[in-house]
PLY file of the C-alpha trace (Angstrom):
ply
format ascii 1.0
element vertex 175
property float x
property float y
property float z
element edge 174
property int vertex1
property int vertex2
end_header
16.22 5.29 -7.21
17.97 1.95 -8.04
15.71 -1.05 -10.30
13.22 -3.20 -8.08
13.61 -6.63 -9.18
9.67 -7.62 -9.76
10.41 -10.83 -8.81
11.19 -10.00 -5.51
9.19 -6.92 -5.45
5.16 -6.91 -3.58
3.51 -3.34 -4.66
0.50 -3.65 -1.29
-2.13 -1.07 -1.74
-4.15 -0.25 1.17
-7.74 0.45 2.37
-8.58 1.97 -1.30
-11.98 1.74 -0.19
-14.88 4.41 -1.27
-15.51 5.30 2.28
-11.84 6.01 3.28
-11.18 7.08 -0.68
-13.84 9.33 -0.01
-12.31 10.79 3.51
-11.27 14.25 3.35
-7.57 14.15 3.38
-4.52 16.18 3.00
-1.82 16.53 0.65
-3.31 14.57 -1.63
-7.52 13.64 -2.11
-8.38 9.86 -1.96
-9.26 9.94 -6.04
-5.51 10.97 -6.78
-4.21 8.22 -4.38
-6.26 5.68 -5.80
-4.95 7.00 -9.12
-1.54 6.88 -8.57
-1.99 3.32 -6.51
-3.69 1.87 -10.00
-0.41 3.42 -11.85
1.85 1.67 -9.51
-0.40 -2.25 -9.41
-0.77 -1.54 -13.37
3.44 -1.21 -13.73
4.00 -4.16 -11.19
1.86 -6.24 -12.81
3.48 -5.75 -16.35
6.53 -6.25 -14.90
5.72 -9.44 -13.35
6.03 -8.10 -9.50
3.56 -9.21 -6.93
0.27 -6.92 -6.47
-1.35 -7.14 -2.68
-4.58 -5.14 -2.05
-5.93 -5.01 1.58
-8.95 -3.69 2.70
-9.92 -3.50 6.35
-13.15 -5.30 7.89
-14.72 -4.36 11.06
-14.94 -7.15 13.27
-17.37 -9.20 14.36
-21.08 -9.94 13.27
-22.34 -6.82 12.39
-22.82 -5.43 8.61
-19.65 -3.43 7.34
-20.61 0.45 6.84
-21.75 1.31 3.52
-18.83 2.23 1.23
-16.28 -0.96 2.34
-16.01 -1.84 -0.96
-12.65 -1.55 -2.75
-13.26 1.04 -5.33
-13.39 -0.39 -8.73
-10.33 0.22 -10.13
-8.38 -1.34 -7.39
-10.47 -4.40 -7.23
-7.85 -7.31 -7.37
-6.84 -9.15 -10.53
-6.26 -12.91 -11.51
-3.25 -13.22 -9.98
-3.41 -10.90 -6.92
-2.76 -11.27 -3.47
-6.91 -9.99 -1.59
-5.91 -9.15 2.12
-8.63 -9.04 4.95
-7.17 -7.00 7.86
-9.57 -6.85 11.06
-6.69 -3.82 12.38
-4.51 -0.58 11.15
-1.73 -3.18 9.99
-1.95 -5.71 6.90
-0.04 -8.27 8.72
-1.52 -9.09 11.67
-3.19 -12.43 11.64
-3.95 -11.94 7.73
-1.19 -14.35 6.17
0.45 -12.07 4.07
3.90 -12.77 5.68
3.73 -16.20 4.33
1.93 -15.60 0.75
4.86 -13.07 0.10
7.86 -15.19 2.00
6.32 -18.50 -0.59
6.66 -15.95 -3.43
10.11 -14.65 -2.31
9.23 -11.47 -2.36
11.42 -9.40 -0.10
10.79 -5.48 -0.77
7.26 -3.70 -0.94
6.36 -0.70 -2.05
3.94 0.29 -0.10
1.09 3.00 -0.58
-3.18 3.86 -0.14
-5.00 5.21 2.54
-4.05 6.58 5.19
-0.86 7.69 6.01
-0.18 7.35 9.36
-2.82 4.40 9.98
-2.64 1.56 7.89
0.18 2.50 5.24
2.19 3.39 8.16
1.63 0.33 11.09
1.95 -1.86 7.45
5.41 -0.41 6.77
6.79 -0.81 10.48
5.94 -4.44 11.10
7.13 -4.41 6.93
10.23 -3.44 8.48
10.37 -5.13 11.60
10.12 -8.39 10.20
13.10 -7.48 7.28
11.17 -6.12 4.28
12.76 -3.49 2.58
10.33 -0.65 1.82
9.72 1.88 -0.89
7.36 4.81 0.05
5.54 6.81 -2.78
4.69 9.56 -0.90
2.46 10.92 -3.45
0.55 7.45 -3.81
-0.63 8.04 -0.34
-1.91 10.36 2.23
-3.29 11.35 5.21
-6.12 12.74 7.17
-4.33 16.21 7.47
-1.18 17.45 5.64
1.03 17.80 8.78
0.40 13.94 9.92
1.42 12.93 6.00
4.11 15.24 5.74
5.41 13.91 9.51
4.94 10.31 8.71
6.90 10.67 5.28
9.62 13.01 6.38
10.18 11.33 9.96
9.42 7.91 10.06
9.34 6.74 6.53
12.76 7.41 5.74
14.29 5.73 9.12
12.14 2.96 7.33
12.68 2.39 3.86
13.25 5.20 0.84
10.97 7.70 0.14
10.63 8.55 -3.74
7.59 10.01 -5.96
4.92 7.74 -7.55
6.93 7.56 -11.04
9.71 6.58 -9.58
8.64 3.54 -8.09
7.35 2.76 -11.59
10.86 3.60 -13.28
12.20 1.25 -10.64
10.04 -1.33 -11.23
10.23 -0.84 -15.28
13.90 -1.73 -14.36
15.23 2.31 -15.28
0 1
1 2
2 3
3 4
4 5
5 6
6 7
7 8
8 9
9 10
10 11
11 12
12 13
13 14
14 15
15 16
16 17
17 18
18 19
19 20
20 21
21 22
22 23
23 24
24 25
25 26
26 27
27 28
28 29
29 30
30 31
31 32
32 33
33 34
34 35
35 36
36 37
37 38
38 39
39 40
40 41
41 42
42 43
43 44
44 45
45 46
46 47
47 48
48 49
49 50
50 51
51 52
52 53
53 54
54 55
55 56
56 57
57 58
58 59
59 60
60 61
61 62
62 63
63 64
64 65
65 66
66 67
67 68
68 69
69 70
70 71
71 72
72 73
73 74
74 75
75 76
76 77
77 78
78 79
79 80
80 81
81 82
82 83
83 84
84 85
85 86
86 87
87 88
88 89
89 90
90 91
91 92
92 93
93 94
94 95
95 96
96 97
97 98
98 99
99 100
100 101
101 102
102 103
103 104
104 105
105 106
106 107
107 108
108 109
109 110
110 111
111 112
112 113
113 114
114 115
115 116
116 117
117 118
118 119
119 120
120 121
121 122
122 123
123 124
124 125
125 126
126 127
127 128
128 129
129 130
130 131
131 132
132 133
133 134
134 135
135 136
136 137
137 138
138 139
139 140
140 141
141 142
142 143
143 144
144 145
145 146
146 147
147 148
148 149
149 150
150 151
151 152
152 153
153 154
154 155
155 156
156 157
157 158
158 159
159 160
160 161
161 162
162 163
163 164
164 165
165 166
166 167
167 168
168 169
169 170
170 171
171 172
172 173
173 174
């Protein structure tokens, strides 16, 4: 995989919250996502590339369910872009178009919980509005193997480029 220029480069983690970190799920259990999402903000971050965490909110008045808070290893640092999504996408209605656009950040590596929900509606509209997008597939996963392994194999890579967790941090390390 060819260098990310960290200037230009948004690593956007999402939902790596302890009730959907906590979700059975398939390849790959919510702790080694969340592990592998800290590797890739940690590398960004040294690099000088854009870190975006998102975490989802129910709407409306009523209390959040117990566990929607971001686990504490992903909470966001000085720095950070902190996303509030109210849907499966981190785009809709949340700003993060124009936070990234005023940073000039055009590619994101995108990766959390869960495959074909939020990582996956994120990366489309990523797309749709002319991101180019990295996919760790090991960084995240989904609520069964076969949606994953579909989303990765199908859609991801009419998308963007598929590659492994340390490759996106090679790339972003500039090797």
């Amino acid at each position: 995989m060819e260098a990310l220029d960290p200037k230009r480069t948004a690593v956007v983690l999402i939902d790596l919250q302890r009730r959907i970190v906590g979700l059975p799920t398939a390849p790959h259990t919510g702790a080694e996502v969340a592990t592998r999402c800290v590797a890739l903000a940690e590398a960004a971050r040294a690099a000088g590339a854009t870190v975006v965490v998102v975490r989802v909110e129910r709407p409306g008045p009523d209390p959040q369910p117990a566990g929607s808070e971001l686990v504490p290893e992903a909470v966001p640092r000085s720095g950070d872009l902190a996303i509030v999504k109210h849907s499966w996408g981190a785009f809709h209605e949340t700003g993060l178009d124009a936070a990234l656009r005023e940073r000039a950040v055009d590619t994101l590596v995108v990766a959390g919980l869960v495959t074909n929900f939020g990582v996956e509606q994120t990366a489309r509209v990523a797309e749709e509005i002319g991101y180019r997008v990295v996919f760790p597939h090991d960084a995240m996963s989904g609520l069964d193997a076969y949606a994953h392994e579909f989303a990765v194999d199908y859609i991801f890579r009419r998308l963007g480029t598929v590659c492994s967790t340390d490759e996106a941090v090679a790339a972003l390390r500039g090797s």
